[in-house]
C-alpha positions as CSV (number, residue, x, y, z in Angstrom):
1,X,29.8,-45.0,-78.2
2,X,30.9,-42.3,-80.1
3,X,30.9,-38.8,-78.7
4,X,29.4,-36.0,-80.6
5,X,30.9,-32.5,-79.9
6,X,28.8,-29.2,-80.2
7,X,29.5,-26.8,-82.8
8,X,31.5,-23.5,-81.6
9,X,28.6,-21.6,-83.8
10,X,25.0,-22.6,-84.2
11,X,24.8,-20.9,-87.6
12,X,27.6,-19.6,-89.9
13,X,27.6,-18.0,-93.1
14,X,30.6,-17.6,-95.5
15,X,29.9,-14.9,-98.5
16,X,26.5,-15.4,-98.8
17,X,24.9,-13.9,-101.9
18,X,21.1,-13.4,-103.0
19,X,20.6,-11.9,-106.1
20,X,16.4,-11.9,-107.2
21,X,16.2,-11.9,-110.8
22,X,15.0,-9.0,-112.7
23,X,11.9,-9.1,-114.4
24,X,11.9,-9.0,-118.7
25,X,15.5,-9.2,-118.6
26,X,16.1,-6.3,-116.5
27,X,19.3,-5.9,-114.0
28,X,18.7,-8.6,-111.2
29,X,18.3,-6.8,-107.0
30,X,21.8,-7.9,-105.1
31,X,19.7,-8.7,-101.8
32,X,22.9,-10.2,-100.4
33,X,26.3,-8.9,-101.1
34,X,29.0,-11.7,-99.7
35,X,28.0,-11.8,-96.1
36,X,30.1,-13.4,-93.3
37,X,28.5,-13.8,-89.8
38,X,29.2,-16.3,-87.1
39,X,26.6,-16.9,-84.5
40,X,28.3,-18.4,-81.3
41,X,26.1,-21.4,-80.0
42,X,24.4,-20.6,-77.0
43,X,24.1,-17.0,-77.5
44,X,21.0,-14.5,-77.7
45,X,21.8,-13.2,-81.2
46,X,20.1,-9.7,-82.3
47,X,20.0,-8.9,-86.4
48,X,19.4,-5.5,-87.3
49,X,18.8,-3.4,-89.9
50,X,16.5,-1.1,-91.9
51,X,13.4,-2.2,-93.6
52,X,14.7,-4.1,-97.3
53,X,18.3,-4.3,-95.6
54,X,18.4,-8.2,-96.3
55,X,17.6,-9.6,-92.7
56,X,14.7,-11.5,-94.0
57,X,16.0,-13.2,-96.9
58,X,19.1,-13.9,-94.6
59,X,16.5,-16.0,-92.4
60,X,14.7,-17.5,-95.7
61,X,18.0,-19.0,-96.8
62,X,19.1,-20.5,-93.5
63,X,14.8,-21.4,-93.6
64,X,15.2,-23.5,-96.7
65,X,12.1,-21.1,-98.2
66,X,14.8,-19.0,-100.4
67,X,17.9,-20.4,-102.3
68,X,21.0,-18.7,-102.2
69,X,23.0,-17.0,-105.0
70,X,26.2,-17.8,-104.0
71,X,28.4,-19.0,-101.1
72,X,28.4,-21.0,-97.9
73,X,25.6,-21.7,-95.1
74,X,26.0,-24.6,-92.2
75,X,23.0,-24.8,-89.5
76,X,24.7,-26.4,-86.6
77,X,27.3,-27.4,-88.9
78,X,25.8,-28.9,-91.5
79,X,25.8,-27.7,-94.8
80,X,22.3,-26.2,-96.3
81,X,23.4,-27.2,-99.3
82,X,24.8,-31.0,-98.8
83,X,22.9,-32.0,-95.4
84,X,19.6,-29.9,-96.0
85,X,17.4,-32.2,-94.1
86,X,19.5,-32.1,-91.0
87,X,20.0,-28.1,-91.2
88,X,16.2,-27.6,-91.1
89,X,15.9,-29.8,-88.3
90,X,18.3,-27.8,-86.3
91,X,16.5,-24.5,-86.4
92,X,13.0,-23.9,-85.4
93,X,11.6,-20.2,-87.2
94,X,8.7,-17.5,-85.8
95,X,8.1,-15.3,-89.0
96,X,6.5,-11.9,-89.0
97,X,3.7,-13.2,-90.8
98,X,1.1,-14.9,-88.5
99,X,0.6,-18.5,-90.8
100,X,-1.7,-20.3,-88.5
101,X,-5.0,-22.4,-89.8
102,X,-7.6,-20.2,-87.5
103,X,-9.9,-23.9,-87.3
104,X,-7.5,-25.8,-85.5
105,X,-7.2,-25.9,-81.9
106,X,-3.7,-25.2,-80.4
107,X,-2.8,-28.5,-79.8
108,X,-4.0,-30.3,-82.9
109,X,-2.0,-27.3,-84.5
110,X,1.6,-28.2,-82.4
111,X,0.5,-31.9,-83.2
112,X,0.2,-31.8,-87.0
113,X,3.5,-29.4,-86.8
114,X,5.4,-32.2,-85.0
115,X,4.1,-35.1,-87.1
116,X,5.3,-33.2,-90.2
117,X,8.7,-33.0,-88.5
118,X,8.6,-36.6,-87.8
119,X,8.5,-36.6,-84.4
120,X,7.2,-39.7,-82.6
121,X,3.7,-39.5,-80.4
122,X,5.7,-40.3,-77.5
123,X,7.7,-37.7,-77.5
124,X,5.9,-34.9,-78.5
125,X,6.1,-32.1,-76.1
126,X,2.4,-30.5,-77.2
127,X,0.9,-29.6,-73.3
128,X,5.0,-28.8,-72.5
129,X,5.2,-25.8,-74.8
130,X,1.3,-25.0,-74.4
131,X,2.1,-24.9,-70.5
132,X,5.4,-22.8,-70.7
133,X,4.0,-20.4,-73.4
134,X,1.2,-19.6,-71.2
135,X,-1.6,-21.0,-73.2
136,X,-2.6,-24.3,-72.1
137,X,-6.1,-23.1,-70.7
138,X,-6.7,-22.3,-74.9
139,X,-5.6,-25.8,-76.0
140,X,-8.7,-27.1,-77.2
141,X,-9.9,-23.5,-77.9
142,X,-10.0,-22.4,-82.2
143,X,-6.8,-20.8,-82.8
144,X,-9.3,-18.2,-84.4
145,X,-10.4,-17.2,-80.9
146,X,-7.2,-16.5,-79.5
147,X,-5.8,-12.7,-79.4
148,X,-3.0,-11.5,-81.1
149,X,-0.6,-12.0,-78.5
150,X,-1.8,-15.7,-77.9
151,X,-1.6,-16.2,-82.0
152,X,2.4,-14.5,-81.9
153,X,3.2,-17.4,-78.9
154,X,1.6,-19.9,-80.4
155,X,3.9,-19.6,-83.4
156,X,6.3,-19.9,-81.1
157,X,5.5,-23.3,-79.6
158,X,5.3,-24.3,-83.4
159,X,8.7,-23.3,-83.8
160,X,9.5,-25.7,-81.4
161,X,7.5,-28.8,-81.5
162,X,11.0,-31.0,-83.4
163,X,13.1,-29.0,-79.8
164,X,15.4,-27.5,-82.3
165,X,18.7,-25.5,-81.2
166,X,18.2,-22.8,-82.7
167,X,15.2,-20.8,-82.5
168,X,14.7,-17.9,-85.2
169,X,12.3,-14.9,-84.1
170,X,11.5,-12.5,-87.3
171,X,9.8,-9.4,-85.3
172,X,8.3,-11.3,-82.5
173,X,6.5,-8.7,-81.3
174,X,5.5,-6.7,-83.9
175,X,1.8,-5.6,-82.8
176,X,2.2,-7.2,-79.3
177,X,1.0,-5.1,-76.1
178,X,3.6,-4.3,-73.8
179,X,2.5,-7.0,-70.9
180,X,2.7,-9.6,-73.9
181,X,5.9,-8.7,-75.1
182,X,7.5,-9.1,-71.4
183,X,5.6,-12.2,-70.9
184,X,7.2,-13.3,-74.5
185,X,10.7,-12.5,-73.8
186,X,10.4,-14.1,-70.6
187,X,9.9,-17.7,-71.9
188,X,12.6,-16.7,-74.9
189,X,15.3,-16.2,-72.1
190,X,13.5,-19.4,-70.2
191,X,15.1,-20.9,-73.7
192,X,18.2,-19.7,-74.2
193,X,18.9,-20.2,-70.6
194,X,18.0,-24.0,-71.6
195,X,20.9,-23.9,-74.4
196,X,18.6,-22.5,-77.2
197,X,20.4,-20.4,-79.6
198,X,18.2,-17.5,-80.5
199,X,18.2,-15.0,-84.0
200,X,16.5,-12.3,-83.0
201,X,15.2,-9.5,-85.5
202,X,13.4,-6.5,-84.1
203,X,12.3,-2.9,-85.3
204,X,12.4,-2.5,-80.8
205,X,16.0,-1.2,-80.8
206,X,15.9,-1.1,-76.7
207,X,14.8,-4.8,-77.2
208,X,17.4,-5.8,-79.2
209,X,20.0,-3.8,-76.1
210,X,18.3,-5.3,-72.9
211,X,18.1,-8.8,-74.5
212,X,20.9,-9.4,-76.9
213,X,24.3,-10.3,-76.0
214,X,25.8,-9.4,-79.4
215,X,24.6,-8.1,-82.7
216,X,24.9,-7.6,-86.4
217,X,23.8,-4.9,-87.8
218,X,22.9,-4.9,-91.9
219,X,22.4,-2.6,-94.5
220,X,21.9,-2.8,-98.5
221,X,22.3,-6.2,-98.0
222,X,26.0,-5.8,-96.5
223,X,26.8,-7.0,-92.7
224,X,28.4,-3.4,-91.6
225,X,29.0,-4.1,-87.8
226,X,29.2,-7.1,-85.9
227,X,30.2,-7.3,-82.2
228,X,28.8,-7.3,-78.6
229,X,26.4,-5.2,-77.5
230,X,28.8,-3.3,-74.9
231,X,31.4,-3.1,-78.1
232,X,28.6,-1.1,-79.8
233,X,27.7,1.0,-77.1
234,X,31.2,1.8,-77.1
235,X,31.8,3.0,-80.2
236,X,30.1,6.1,-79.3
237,X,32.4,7.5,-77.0
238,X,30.3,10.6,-76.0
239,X,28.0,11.2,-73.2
240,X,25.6,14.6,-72.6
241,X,26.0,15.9,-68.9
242,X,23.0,18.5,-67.8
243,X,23.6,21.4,-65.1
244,X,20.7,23.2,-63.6
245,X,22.0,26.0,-61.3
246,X,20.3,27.9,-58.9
247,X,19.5,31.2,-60.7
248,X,19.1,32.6,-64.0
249,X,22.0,33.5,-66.5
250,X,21.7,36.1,-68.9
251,X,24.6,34.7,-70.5
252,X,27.2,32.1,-70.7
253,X,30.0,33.1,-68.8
254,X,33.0,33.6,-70.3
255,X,34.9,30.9,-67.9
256,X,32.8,28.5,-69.2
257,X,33.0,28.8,-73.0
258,X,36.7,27.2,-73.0
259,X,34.4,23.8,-72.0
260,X,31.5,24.4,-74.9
261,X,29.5,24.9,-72.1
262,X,25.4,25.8,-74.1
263,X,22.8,27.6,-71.8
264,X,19.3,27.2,-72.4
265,X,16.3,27.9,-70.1
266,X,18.3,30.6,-68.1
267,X,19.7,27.9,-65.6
268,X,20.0,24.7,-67.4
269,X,23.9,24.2,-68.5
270,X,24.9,21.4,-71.7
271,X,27.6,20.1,-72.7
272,X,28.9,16.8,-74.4
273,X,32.3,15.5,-73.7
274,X,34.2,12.3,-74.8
275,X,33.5,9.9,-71.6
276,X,37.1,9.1,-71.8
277,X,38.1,12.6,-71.3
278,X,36.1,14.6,-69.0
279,X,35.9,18.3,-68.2
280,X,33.1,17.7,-65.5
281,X,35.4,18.4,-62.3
282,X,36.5,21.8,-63.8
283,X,33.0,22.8,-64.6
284,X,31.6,22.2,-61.2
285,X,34.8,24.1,-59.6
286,X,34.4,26.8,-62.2
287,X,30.9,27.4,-60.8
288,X,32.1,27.2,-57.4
289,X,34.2,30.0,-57.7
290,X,31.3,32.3,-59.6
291,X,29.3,31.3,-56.2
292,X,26.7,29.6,-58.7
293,X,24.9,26.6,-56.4
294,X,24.4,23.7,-58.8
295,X,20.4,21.6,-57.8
296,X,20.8,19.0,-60.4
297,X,23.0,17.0,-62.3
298,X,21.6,14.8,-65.2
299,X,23.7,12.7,-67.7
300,X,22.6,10.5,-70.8
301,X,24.6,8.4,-72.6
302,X,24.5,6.9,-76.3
303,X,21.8,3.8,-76.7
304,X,21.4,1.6,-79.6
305,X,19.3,3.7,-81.6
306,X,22.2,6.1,-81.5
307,X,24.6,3.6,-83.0
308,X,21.7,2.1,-85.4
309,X,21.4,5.5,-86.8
310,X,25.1,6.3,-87.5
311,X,25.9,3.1,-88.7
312,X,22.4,3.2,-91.1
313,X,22.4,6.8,-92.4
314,X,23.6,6.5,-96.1
């Protein structure tokens, strides 16, 4: 028998273009401009970007629901383009939009899904997914019937009815209460722990930095970082220290100023520093030796949203 070895990357793109044509002959929207982007097989992939930065077309091409401009796609290594059958079958997709028929019942919905994705009766995982998705007590129930948080997992399970590799989530939680969106990502590491490749998109920046083990970020259509989420952190190379001492200062003392040392709120000392280079040591001697008692230290560091938003703002 003849062995069948896994694809280093579960999806990989190779100048991918998208141009939508203009209307009446007008100059056509570049949606896409030459992306590159390798998603490593096994990993929990976050995609980023501003809203109309190209994320979901990128995910309608690799969907089959939008046709490329120009370049190279491969699902699991096979081409969109040559081997489309077999590319769709490799990736399973949870759009923003909730697309489910609100009189069917969630099993005959995960039944009809896997019969249109050929899957056999015997094999058909339907009370699996329900089970693991925490919705089984609502199989027979009308999909009308079920909250919003049910409706967002059920689209899940439909994602997942042909047990695809890759699993694509297009702002999962987008309207999701916070004891849903826990329960969610639970059962999406549950996944990936299983082997599942996961996109993930998400507006939730802290999401996308608890969950996600590397990400891309996109913008006017361009891929314009791509690394792991401790690369991204790190590009930031600043961290904001607070001081509170134990009385009021009129002023900043002049000892302090060589270390841009701010006051504000009388006692409360600022400062930023490069985390590879810091002036912390001297500060707390230099306040020593003015007999100033320090009650609190505080430090914050840079978090996604910091990177998002220097990497986003033109």
């Amino acid at each position: 028998m003849q062995s069948y070895e896994l694809p280093a990357n579960a999806v990989e793109v190779s100048r991918l273009t998208k141009i939508y044509a203009a209307a009446r002959g007008g100059i056509g929207k570049r949606a896409l401009k030459n992306v590159d982007l390798k998603i490593p097989r096994g990993n929990l992939f976050g995609l980023l970007g501003p809203n109309g930065a190209g994320k979901s077309t990128l995910i309608n091409i690799l969907a089959g629901l939008a046709t490329k401009s120009g370049g190279e796609a491969r699902i699991w290594d096979f081409d969109i383009d040559r081997m489309p059958r077999q590319a769709r079958a490799a990736i399973g997709v949870v759009p923003q939009e909730l697309n489910i028929d609100p009189f069917f019942t969630p099993r005959a919905l995960l039944e009809l899904q896997a019969g249109l994705y050929g899957v056999p009766p015997r094999e058909r995982r339907t009370m699996e997914l329900l089970a693991a998705l925490g919705l089984a007590e609502k199989a027979e129930a009308y999909a009308r019937t079920l909250s919003g948080g049910m409706r967002r997992r059920l689209m899940v399970a439909k994602a997942m009815v042909h047990s695809p590799p890759i699993l694509v989530l297009d702002e999962p939680t987008a309207g999701v209460d916070v004891e849903l969106r826990q329960q969610l990502w639970a059962e999406v590491r549950r996944l990936n722990e299983r082997g599942v490749t996961v996109l993930l998109t998400t507006h939730y920046l802290e999401e996308a930095e608890e969950l996600c083990e590397r990400i891309a970020i996109i913008n006017h259509g361009e891929v314009i970082a791509c690394d792991t989420t401790l690369g991204l952190l790190g590009r930031l190379d600043t961290k904001e220290v607070r001081i509170s001492v134990d009385r009021d200062l009129s002023y900043l003392p002049a000892a302090l100023e060589r270390y841009n040392v701010e006051l504000s709120e009388g006692c409360q000392l600022s400062f930023r520093y490069q985390a590879s280079q810091s002036p912390l040591a001297g500060i707390l001697a230099t306040l020593s030796a003015m007999g100033l008692g320090v009650v609190d230290v505080s430090t914050s560091e840079p978090d996604l949203e910091d990177i998002f938003l220097q990497l986003t703002r033109s």
